[in-house]
C-alpha positions as CSV (number, residue, x, y, z in Angstrom):
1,X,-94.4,54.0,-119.4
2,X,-97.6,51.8,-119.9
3,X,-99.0,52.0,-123.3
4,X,-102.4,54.4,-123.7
5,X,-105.5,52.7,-124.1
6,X,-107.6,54.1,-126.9
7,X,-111.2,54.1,-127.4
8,X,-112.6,55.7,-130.8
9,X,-116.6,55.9,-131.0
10,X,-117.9,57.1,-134.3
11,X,-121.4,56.9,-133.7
12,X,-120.7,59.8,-131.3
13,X,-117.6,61.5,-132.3
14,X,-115.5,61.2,-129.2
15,X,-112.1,59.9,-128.8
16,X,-111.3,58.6,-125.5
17,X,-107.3,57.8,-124.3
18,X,-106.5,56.1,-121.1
19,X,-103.1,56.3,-119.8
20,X,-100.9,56.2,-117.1
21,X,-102.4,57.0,-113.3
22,X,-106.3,55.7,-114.8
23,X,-106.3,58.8,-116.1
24,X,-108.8,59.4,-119.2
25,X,-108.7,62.0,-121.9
26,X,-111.9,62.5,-123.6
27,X,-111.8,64.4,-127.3
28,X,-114.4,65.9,-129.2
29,X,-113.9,65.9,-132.8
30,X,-114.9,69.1,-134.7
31,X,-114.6,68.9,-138.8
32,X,-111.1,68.1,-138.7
33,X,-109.6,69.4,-135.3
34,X,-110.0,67.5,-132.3
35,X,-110.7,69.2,-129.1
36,X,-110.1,68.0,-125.2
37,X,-113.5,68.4,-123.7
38,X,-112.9,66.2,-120.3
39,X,-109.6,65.3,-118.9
40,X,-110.7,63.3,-115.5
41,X,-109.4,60.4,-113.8
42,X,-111.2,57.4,-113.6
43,X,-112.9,56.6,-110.1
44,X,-113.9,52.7,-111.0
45,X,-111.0,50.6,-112.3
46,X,-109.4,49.4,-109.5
47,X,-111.0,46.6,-106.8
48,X,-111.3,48.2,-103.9
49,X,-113.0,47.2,-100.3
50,X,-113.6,44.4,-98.8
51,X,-116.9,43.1,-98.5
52,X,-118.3,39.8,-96.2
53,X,-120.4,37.1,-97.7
54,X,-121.4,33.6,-97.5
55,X,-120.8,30.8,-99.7
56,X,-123.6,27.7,-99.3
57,X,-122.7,23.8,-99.1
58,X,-122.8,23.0,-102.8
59,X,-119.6,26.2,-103.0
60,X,-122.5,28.9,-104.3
61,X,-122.0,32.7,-103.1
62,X,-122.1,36.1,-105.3
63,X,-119.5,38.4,-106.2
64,X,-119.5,42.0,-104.9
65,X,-121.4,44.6,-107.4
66,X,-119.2,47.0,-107.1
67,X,-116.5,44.0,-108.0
68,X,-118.5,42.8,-111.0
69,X,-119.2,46.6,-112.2
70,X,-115.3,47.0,-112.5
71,X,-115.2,44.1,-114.6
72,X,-118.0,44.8,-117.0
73,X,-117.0,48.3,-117.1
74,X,-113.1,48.8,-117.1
75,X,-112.0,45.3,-118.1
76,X,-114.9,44.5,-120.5
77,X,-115.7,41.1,-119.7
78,X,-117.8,39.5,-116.9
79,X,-116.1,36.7,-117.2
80,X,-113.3,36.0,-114.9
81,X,-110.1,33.7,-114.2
82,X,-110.3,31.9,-110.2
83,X,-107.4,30.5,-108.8
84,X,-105.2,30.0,-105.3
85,X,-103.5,33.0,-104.0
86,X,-100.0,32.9,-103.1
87,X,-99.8,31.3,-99.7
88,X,-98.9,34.0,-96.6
89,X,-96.0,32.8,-94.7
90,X,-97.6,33.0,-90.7
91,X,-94.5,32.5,-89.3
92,X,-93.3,29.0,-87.7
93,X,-93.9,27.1,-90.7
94,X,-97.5,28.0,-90.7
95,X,-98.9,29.2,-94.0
96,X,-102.1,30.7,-94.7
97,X,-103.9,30.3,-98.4
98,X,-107.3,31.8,-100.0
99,X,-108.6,32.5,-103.3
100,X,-107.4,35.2,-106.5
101,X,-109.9,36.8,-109.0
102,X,-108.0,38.1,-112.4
103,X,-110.1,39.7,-114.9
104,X,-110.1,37.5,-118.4
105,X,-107.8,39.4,-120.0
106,X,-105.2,40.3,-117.6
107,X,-105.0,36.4,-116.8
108,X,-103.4,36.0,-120.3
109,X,-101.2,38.9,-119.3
110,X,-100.2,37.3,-116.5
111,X,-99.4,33.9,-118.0
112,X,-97.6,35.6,-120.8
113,X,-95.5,37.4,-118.4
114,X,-94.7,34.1,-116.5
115,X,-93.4,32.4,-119.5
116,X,-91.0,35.3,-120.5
117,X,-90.1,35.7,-116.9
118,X,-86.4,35.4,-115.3
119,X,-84.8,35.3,-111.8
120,X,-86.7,32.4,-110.8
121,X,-85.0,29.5,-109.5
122,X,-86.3,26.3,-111.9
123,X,-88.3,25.2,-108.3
124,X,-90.1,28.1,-107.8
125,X,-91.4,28.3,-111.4
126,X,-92.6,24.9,-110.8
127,X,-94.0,26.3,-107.6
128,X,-96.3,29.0,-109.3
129,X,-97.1,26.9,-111.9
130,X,-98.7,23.9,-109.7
131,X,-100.1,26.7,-107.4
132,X,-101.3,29.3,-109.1
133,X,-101.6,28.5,-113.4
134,X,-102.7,24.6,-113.6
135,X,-105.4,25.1,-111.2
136,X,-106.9,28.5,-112.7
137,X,-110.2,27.9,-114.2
138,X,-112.8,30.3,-116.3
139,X,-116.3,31.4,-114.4
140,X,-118.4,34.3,-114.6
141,X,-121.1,35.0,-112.4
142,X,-125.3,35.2,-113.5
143,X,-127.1,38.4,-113.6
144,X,-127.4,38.4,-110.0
145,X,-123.8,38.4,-109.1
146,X,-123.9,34.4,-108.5
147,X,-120.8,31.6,-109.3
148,X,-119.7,28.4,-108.3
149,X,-116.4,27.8,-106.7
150,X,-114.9,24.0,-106.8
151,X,-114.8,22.0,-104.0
152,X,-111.1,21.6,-104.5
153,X,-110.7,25.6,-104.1
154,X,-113.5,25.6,-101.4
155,X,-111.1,22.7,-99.3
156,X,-107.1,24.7,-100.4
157,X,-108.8,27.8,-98.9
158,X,-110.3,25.9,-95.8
159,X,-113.9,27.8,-97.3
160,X,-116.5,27.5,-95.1
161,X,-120.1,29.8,-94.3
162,X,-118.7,33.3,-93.8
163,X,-116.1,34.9,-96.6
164,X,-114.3,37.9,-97.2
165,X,-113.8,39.1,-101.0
166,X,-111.2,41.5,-100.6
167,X,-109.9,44.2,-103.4
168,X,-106.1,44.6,-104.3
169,X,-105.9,47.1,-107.1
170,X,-106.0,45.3,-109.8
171,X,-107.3,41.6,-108.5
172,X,-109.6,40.4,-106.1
173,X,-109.0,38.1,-103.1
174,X,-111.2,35.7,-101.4
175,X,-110.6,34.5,-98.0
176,X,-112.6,32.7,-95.1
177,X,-112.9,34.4,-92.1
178,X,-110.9,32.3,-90.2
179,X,-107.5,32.8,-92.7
180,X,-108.5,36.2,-93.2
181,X,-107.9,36.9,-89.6
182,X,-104.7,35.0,-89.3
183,X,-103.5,37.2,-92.5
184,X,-104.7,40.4,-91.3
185,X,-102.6,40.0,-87.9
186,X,-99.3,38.7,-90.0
187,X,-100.0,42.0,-92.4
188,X,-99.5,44.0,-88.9
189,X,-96.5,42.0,-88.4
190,X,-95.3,43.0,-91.5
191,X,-95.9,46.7,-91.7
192,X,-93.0,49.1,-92.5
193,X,-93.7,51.1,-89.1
194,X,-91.2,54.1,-90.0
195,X,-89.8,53.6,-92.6
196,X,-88.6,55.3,-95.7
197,X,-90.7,53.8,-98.5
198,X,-93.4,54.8,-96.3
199,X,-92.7,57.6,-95.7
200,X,-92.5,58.4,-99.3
201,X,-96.7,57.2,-100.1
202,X,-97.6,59.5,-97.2
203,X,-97.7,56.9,-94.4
């Protein structure tokens, strides 16, 4: 079970705990007894949508509000790790690649849980780490929303006017509209049309 997050604010007395499910506890303390005075789950930590945008010859375009919210909000940072996705297999030795947003901190996370990772073969290690870690690189966006993305991310994910920055829970994923199209058919492809573990979320 994931480890609560706890917030303590003295200023106004309140207690916050965030566990499991983004669910928040919010105490009031009272003398020496704390009291629950809101137990509700939090609507805002996860990237959801997907929203359509443009990115400019010299790689300029803006993230999402919504997207940049989350981070200053739930993640409590602006700043931000960019990297290559994890290329889609399309089938007949076609592969499709975009972009990945992590928060700052949950990059570290990430990397952390890369090193101490097993049951990968000594090539795929390599694999991740050439396509996902070496290339990563710090941004954060102006007030306005705006960043820069490298030409050599702007040419891997075949970048060109029209984008897609798409939410996956907990990271963000940029595509053209191009790749994004070619993904989107493979993703009906891959579907688990009646099956159990579907069954079981309620699809």
């Amino acid at each position: 079970m994931p480890t609560p997050h706890v917030q303590f604010s003295l200023k106004k007395s309140i207690f916050y705990i965030d566990t499991a499910l983004d669910r928040r506890y919010k105490f009031l303390h009272c003398g020496k007894k704390w009291k629950i005075v809101e137990n509700s789950t939090r609507e805002t930590t996860m990237f959801r949508g997907i929203f359509e945008t443009t990115i400019d010859a010299k790689g300029r375009t803006s993230l999402p509000a919504k997207f940049r919210e989350i981070l200053v909000t739930t993640h409590d940072d602006e700043r931000f790790f960019l990297t290559n996705s994890a290329p889609v297999d399309l089938g007949g030795g076609l592969y499709s690649s975009g972009l990945l947003i992590f928060p700052y901190k949950e990059w570290f996370t990430f990397e952390e849980n890369f090193r101490v990772s097993k049951g990968l073969t000594a090539e795929q290690r390599k694999s991740i780490l050439r396509t996902i870690i070496s290339p990563a690189q710090e941004c954060s966006a102006d007030k306005l929303g705006r960043f820069l993305i490298p030409p050599t991310f702007r040419k891997i994910a075949a970048l060109d006017r029209e984008i897609q920055f798409v939410g996956t829970m907990d990271k963000i994923e940029i595509w053209s509209m191009n790749e994004w199209d070619k993904v989107r058919a493979q993703d009906v492809r891959n579907f688990p049309i009646d099956t159990e573990a579907a069954a079981e979320l309620g699809l």
